[in-house]
C-alpha positions in Angstrom: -23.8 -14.9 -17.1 -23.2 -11.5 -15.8 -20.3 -10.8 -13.9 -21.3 -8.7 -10.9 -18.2 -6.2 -9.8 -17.4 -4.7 -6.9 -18.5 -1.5 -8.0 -22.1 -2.9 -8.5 -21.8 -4.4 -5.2 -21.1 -1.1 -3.3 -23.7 0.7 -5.6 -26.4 -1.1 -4.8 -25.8 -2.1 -1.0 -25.7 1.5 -0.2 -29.0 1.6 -2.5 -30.6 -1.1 -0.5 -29.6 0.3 3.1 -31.1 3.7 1.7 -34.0 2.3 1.0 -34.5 0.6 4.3 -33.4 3.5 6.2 -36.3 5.6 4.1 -39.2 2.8 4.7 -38.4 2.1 8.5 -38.3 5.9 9.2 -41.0 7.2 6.7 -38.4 10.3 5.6 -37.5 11.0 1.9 -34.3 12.0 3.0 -32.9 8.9 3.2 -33.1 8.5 -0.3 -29.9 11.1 -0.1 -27.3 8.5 -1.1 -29.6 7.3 -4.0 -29.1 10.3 -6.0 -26.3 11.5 -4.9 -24.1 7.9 -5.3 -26.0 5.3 -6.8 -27.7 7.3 -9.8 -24.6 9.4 -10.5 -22.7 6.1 -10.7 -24.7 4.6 -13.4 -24.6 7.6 -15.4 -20.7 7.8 -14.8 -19.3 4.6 -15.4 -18.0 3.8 -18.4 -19.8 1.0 -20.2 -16.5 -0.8 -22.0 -14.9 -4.0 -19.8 -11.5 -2.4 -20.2 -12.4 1.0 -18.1 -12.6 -1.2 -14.7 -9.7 0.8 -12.6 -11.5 4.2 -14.1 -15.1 2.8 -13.0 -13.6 2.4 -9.5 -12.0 5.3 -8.9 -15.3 7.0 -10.1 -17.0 5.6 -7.6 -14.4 5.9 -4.8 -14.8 9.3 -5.8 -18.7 9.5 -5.2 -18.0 8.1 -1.9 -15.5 10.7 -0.5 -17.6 13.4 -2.2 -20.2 12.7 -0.4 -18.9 12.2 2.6 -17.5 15.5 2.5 -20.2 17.5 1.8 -22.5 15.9 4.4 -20.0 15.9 7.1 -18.6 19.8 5.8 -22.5 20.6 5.9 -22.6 19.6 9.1 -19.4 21.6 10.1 -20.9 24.7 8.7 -24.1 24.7 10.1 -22.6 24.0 13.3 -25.5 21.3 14.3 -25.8 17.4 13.5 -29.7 16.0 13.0 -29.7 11.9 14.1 -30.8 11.8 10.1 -27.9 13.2 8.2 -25.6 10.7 11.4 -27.9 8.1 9.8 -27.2 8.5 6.1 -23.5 10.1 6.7 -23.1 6.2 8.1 -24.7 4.3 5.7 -22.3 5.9 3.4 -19.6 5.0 5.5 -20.4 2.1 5.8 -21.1 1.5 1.9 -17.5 3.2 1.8 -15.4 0.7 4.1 -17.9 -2.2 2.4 -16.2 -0.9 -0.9 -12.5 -0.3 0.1 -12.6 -4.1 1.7 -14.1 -6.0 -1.6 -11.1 -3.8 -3.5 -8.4 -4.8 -1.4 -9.6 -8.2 -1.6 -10.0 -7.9 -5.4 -6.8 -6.9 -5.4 -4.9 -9.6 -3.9 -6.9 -12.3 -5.9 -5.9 -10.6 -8.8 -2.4 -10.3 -7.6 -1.9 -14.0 -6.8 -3.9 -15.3 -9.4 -1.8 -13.2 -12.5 1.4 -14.9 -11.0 1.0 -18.6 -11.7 3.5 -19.5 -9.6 1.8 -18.4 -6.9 -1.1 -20.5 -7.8 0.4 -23.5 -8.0 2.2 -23.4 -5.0 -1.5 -22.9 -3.4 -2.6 -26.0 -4.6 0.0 -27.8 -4.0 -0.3 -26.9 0.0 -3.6 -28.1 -0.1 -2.7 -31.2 -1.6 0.2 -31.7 0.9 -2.8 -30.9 3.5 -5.4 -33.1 2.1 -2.7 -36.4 1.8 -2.4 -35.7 5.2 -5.3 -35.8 6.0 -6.1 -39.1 3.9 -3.1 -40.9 6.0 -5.1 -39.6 9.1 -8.3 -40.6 7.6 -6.7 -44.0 6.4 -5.7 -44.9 10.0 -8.3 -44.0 12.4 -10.6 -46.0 9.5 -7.8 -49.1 10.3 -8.4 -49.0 14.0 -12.0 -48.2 14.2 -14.1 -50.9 16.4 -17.7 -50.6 14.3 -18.9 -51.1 10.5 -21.2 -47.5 10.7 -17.8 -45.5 11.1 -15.5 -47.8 9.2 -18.4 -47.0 6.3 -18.3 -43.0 7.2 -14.2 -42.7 7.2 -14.7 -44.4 3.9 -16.9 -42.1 2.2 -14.4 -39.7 3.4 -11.4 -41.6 2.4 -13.5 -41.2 -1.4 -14.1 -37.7 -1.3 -10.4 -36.9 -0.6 -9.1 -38.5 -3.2 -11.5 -37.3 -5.3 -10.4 -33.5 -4.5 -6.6 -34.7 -4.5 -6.6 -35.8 -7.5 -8.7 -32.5 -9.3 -6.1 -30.5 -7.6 -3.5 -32.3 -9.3 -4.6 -32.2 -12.5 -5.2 -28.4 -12.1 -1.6 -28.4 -10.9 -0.6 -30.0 -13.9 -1.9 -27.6 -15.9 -0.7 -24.7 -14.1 3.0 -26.5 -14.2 2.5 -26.9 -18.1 2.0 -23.0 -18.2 4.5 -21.9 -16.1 7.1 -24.2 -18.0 5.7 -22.3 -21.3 5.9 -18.9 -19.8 9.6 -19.9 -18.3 10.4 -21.2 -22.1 9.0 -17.9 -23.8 11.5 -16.3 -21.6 14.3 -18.1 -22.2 13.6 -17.5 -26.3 13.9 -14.0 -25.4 
């Protein structure tokens, strides 16, 4: 399966609002950020899996390129057409779209390369989901009819269910953080 990036992402939203833009208005020159982002990217990027960070910053550099010139253009000509507003904010747009799925990228990564983190995650929601199962547990207890004695059990099921997956995943994240923490004692 291929993993989609936030690179693509960005690439071909602004592709797909260009396209749009050029089929609701009938003008070719909404094509713009086609050719001057989305092509340009493809032939940019470095193909390896290792070259993510430069792949971004490529494309974070199409972006502000482009807005740049079209909003500079605009500057120097001294006059604005409602068509290059239109395509200077779908670039925008794709822009802020990007920035947003990095930052978000970002913090995933962040918390997900400190196990600790992790762990503690899970273990909130399983504090939240026991919780929830006492809840569950005693509203089931005083309930006056079979129907939603029946539905507080199904739910009573699936709780458990996801309590216990996220303690075995929290096992396993304990197991590596105990390794990592014995690796650094060695050393």
């Amino acid at each position: 399966m291929r993993r989609v990036d936030v690179m693509s992402k960005s690439a071909t939203l602004v592709t797909m609002i260009s396209i749009v833009y050029a089929l609701i208005d009938m003008k070719l020159i909404f094509l713009a950020p086609i050719l001057t982002i989305s092509i340009p990217y493809r032939f940019l990027k470095d193909k390896e899996d290792n070259k993510y960070v430069k792949n971004r910053k490529t494309l974070n550099n199409l972006f502000l390129f482009n807005l740049i010139v079209f909003i500079g253009v605009c500057a120097v000509t001294n006059r604005i057409s409602s068509d290059i507003f239109e395509i200077i904010a779908n670039i925008l747009i794709t822009f802020v779209y990007f920035r947003v799925l990095c930052a978000i990228e970002k913090k995933k990564m962040e918390v997900y390369s400190n196990p600790k983190k992790v762990y503690d995650k899970i273990t909130k929601k399983i504090d939240a989901l026991e919780m929830m199962y006492k809840q569950t547990e005693e509203l089931m207890k005083n309930s006056e009819n079979e129907k939603s004695r029946n539905s507080m059990e199904a739910k009573l099921t699936t709780i458990k269910y996801k309590i216990d997956e996220l303690k075995r995943q929290a096992s396993v994240i304990e197991q590596q953080i105990k390794s990592k923490n014995n690796k650094n004692d060695v050393n």
